[in-house]
N, C-alpha and C positions, 0 to 999 in steps of 0.2 A: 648071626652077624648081619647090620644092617648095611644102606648107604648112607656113605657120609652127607651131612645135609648141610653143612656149613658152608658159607662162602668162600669160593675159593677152592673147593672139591673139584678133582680130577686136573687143576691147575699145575702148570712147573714155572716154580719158585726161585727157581736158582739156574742162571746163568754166566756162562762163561763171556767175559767182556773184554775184549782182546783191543789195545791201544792201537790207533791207528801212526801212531808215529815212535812208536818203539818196539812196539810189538808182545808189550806185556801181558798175562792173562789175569786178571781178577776173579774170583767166583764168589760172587755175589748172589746177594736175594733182592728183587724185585720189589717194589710194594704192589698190592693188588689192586689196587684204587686211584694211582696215576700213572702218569708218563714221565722218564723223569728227564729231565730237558736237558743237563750236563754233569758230567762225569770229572774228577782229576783224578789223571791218570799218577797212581802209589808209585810207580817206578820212575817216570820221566816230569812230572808235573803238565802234561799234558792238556789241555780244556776241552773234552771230548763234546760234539754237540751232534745232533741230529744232523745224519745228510738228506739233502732236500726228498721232499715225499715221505721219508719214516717221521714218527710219531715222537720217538724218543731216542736214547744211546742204545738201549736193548734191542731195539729193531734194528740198528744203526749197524752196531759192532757185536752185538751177543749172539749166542750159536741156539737162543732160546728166543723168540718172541715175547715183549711185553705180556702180563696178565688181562690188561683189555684188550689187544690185537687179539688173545686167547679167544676170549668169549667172542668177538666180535662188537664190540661196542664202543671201540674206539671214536671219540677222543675223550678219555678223561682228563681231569683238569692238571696242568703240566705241574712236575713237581719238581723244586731246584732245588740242587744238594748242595746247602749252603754248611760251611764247617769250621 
C-alpha cells in the first residue's frame, strides 16, 4: 500500500456548518480550491458570510477549516454559491 498522491490527500472535506442565526447544522463538503464567500442557510434562509479576518463561511461557522487554510495557502479565489 502506497501514499495517496492526489490532491487533496490527508485533507478533511467535510464540515459541520452551523447557522449563526438559527443555529442549524449542515454537513457539507468543502471545495478544495476555494473559499466559498456565502452560505443559505437550508433551515432559516439565512446569508451566511465570512466574519471579518476568516477567509470564508467554513472558517467562519464550520467546526473544520477550509481546504486552503488546510494547506496553508490561503487565499484562494473566493467561491459564491450561487443556486
Amino acid at each position: 500500500m502506497g501514499t495517496a498522491t492526489r490532491e487533496g490527500a490527508g485533507l478533511r472535506l467535510q464540515s459541520n456548518l452551523t447557522c449563526r442565526n438559527c443555529g442549524h447544522v449542515e454537513k457539507l463538503t468543502m471545495p478544495q480550491d476555494a473559499c466559498v464567500i456565502f452560505h443559505i442557510c437550508a433551515s432559516c434562509g439565512a446569508r451566511l458570510r465570512p466574519k471579518p479576518g476568516d477567509c470564508c463561511v467554513f472558517c467562519s461557522y464550520g467546526d473544520v477549516p477550509c481546504p486552503p487554510i488546510q494547506r496553508r495557502d490561503c487565499c484562494a479565489p473566493p467561491m459564491d454559491a450561487r443556486g
